[in-house]
C-alpha positions in Angstrom: 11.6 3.5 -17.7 9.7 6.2 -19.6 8.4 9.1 -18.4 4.9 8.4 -19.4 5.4 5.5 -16.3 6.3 8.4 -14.0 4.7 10.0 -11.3 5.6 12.5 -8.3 4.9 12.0 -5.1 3.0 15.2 -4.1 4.8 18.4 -4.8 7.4 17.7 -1.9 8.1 13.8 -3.0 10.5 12.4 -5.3 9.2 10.7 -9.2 8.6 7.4 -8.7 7.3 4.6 -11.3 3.7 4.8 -11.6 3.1 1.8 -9.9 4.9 0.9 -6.2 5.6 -2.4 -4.7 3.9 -3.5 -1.5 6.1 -6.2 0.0 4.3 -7.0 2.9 2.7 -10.4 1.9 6.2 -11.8 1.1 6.8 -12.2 4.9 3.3 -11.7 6.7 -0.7 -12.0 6.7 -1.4 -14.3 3.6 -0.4 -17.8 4.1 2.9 -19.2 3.5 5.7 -16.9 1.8 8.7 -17.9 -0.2 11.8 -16.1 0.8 14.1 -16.5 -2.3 11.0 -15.9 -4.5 9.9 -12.6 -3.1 13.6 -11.4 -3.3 13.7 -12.7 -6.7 10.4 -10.5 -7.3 11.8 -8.1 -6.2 14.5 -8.0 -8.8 12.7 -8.0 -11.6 10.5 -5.2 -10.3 13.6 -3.4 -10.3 14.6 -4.8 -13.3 10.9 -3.6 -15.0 11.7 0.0 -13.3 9.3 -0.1 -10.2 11.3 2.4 -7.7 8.9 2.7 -4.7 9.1 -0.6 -2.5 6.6 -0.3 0.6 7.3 -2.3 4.1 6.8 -2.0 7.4 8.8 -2.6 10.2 6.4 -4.7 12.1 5.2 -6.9 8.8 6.3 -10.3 10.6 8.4 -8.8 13.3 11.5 -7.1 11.3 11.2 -10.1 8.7 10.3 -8.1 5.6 12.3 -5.1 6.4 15.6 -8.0 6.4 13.9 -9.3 3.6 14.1 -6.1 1.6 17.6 -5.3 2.7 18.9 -8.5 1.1 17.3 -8.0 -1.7 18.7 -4.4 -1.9 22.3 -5.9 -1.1 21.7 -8.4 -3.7 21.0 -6.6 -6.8 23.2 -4.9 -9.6 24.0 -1.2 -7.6 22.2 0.4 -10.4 19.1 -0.9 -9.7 19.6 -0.7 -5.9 20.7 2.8 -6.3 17.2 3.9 -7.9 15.0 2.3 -5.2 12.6 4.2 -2.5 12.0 2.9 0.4 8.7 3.9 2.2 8.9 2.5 5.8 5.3 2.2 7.9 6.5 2.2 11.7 4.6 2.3 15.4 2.4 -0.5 15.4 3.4 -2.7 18.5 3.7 -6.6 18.4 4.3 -8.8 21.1 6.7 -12.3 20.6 3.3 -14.8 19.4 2.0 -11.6 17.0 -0.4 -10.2 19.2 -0.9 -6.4 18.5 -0.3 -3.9 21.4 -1.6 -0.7 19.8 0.4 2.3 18.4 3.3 4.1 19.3 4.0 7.4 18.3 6.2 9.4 20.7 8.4 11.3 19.2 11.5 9.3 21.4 9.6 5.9 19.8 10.1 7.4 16.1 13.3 7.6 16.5 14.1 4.1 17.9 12.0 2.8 15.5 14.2 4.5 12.9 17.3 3.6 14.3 16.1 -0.3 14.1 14.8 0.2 10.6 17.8 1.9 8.9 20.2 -1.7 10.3 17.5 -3.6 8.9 17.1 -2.4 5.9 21.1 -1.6 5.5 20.6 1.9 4.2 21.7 5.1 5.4 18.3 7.1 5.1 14.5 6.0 4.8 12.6 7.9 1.6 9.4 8.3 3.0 8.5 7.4 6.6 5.2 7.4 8.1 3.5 6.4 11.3 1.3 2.9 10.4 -1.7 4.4 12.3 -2.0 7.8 14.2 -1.3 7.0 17.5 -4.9 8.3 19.6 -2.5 9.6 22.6 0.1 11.3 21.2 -0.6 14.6 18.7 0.1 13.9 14.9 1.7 17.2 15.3 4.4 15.7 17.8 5.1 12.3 15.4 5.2 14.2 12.4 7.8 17.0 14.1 10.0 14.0 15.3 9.9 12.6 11.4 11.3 16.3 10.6 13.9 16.0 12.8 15.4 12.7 11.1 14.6 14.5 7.8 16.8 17.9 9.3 19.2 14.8 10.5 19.8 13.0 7.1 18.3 9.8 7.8 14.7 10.3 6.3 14.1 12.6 3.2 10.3 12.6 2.8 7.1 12.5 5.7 4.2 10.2 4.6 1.3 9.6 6.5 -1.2 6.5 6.9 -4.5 5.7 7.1 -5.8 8.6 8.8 -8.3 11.0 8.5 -9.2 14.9 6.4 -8.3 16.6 9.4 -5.7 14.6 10.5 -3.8 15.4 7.5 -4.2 19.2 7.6 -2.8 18.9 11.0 0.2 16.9 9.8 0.6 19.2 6.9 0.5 22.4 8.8 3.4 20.9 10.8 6.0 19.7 8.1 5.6 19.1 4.3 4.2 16.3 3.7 4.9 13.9 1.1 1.7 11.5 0.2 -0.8 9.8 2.2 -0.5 5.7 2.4 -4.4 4.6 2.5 -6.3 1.3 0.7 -8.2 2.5 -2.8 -10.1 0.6 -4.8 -13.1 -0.2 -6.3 -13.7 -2.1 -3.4 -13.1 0.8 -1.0 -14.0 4.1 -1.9 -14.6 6.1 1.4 -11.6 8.3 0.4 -13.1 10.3 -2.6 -16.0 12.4 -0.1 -12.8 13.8 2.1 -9.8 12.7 1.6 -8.7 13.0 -1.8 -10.3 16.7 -1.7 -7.7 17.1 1.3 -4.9 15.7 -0.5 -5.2 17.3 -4.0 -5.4 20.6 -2.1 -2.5 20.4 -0.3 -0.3 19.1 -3.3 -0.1 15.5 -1.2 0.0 12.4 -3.2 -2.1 9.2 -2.6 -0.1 5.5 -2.5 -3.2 3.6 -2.9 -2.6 -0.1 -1.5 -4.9 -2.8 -1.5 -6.0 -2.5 -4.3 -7.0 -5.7 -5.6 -8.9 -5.8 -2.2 -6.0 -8.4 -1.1 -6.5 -10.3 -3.8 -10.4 -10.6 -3.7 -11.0 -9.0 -7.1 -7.8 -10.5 -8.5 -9.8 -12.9 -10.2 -7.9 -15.8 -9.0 -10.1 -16.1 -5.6 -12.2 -18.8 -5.3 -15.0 -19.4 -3.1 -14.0 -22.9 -2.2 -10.2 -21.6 -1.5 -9.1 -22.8 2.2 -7.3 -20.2 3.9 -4.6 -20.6 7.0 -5.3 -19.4 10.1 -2.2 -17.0 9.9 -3.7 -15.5 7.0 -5.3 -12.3 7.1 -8.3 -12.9 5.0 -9.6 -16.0 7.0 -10.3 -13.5 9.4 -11.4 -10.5 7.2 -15.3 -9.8 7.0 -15.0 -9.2 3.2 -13.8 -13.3 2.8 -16.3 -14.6 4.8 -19.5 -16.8 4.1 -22.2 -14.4 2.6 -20.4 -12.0 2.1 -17.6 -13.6 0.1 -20.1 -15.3 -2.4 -21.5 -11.2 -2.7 -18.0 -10.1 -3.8 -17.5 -12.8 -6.0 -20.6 -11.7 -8.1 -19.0 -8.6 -8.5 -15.9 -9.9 -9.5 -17.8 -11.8 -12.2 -19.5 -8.6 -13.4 -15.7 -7.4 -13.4 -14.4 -10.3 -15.4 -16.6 -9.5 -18.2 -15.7 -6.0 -18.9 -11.9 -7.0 -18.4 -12.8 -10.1 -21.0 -13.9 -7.3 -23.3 -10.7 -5.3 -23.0 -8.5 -8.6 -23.6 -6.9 -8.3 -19.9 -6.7 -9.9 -16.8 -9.2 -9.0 -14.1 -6.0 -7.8 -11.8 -5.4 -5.4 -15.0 -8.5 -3.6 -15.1 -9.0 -3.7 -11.6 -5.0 -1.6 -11.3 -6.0 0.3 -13.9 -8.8 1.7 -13.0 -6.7 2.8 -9.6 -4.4 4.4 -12.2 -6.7 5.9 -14.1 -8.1 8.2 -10.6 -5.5 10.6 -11.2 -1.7 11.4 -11.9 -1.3 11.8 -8.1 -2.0 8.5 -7.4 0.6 5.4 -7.2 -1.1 1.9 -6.9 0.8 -0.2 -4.5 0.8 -3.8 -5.8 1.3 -6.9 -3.6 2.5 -9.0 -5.9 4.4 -12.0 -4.1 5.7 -13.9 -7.1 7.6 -12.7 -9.9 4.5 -14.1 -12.0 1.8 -12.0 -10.3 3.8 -9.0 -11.2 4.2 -9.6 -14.6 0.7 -9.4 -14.4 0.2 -6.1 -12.6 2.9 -4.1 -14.5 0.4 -5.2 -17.5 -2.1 -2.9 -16.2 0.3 0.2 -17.3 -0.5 -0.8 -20.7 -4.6 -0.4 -20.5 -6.3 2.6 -21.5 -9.6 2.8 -20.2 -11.9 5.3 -22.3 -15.1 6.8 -20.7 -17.1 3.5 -21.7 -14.8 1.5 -20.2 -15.2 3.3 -16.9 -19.3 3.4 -17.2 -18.7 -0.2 -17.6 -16.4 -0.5 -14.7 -18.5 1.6 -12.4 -21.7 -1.0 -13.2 -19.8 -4.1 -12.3 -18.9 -2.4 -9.3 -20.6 0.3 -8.0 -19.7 2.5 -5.2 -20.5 0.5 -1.8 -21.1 -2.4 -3.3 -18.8 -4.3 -1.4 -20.2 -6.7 1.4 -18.3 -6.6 4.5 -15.8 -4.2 6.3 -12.2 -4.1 4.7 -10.6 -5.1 8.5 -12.4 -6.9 11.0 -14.1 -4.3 14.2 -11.3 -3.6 16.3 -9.1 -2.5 13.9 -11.4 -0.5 11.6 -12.1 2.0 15.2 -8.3 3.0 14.2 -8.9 3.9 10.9 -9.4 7.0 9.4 -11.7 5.7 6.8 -14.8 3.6 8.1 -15.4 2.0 4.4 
């Protein structure tokens, strides 16, 4: 690892490898998952020098969380030794994967804690965050409970999630706060108007995720793809009918300036994530040890001012047909783009 593939989590956070991986999709949400490959990826992002590995202790019930903790127990202790765990908590589940809303009292953070750290096998969390401020409870009262584990040992950094400008002022004026989880790409935008004003002047980094739109502008979508009815997307407005054949033509615009560069549309598309600033640390979903290969290719694309005018007429701002979440869950979000 070199330090030009370093970047620091807000002025509070620890250095991490410029890009973090979002582990999510090797348990939950997209179709089938293969447990011995995603530990396997896991490894070799380890091996490559990612640090940051992002779960969530409701991604498939407590699966990925194990998932990530035998992974952990599993590799060489030098590589386990320089991983980061950021842990997404409060979203409720009930036993057929309904969800039940948000919990975020402070007595909740800390049971949810106390279940993550057995799960995971470690003795603290990096960087903990609530998945979604929770509309009955204060951020102020979730965040001060997250400072207590921090005061306590078992957390060392406060993130945040998908919320909004103020909400994050709030939060910050409470307890330093490390970075802001929220989806960033050239799909979905919305953050540049408030957010990332916010962020930049508090000193609070962004770990962008979704940022190949869940694999829409991966360029390995295909209109005539058939998706599972346990997978996300089949439900997303973005992957469906008109609107998916709209986001395809963009993708197509994309492919041609990626063709240009000699990379992969997933390259460009990280890159360009990359390129938004040194404060910000693309989360990549990459499921198969294959797919990350691919994405860790992205560190190695400079993209000069033509390359971004380029970019930027493939896929302009809004251009994206559909919300990012179907309606009920986009009323949670910070973000309405």
């Amino acid at each position: 690892m070199t330090t030009t593939h370093t970047r620091t989590l807000g002025t509070t956070g620890p250095r991490v490898f410029a890009l973090g991986l979002g582990c999510m999709g090797m348990s939950a949400l997209y179709g089938d998952a293969d447990r011995t490959e995603g530990i396997a990826t896991v490894h070799a992002a380890l091996e490559a020098g990612v640090t940051l590995l992002d779960t969530g202790d409701f991604y498939a019930m407590g699966h990925n969380e194990m998932l990530i903790g035998e992974a952990l127990r599993t590799a060489p202790a030098a590589r386990r030794e320089q991983a980061l765990l950021s842990v997404k908590f409060g979203a409720l589940r009930d036993p057929d994967g309904n969800w039940g809303g948000v919990d975020g009292r402070p007595a909740a953070v800390k049971n949810f804690a106390a279940y993550s750290l057995q799960r995971l096998g470690v003795d603290h969390i990096d960087v903990y965050r609530i998945a979604r401020a929770d509309p009955d409870v204060p951020i102020e009262e979730t965040v001060g409970a997250i400072a207590e584990l921090v005061e306590q040992g078992h957390v060392r950094h406060i993130g945040l999630s998908e919320v909004d400008a103020d909400t994050v002022r709030r939060a910050a004026a409470t307890a330093p706060i490390t970075d802001l989880q929220i989806e960033y790409s050239l799909l979905s935008r919305a953050v540049e108007d408030q957010i990332l004003p916010t962020t930049r002047e508090l000193g609070i980094a962004v770990t962008a995720y979704g940022v190949l739109s869940r694999g829409l502008i991966s360029g390995h979508f295909t209109a005539g793809r058939t998706l599972a009815a346990h997978d996300f997307r089949a439900h997303s407005p973005r992957f469906q009918g008109d609107n998916l054949r709209h986001n395809l033509t963009l993708v197509d615009a994309l492919r041609e300036v990626a063709a240009a560069k000699g990379v992969s549309v997933a390259q460009i598309a990280i890159a360009w994530v990359l390129s938004r600033g040194e404060d910000i640390v693309p989360l990549v979903g990459a499921r198969t040890r294959e797919r990350l290969t691919e994405s860790l290719g992205a560190l190695d694309v400079v993209l000069d001012p033509g390359d971004l005018a380029a970019i930027e007429r493939a896929v302009p701002q809004g251009s994206a047909a559909g919300d990012r979440y179907p309606a009920p869950q986009m009323a949670l979000l910070g973000t309405k783009e």
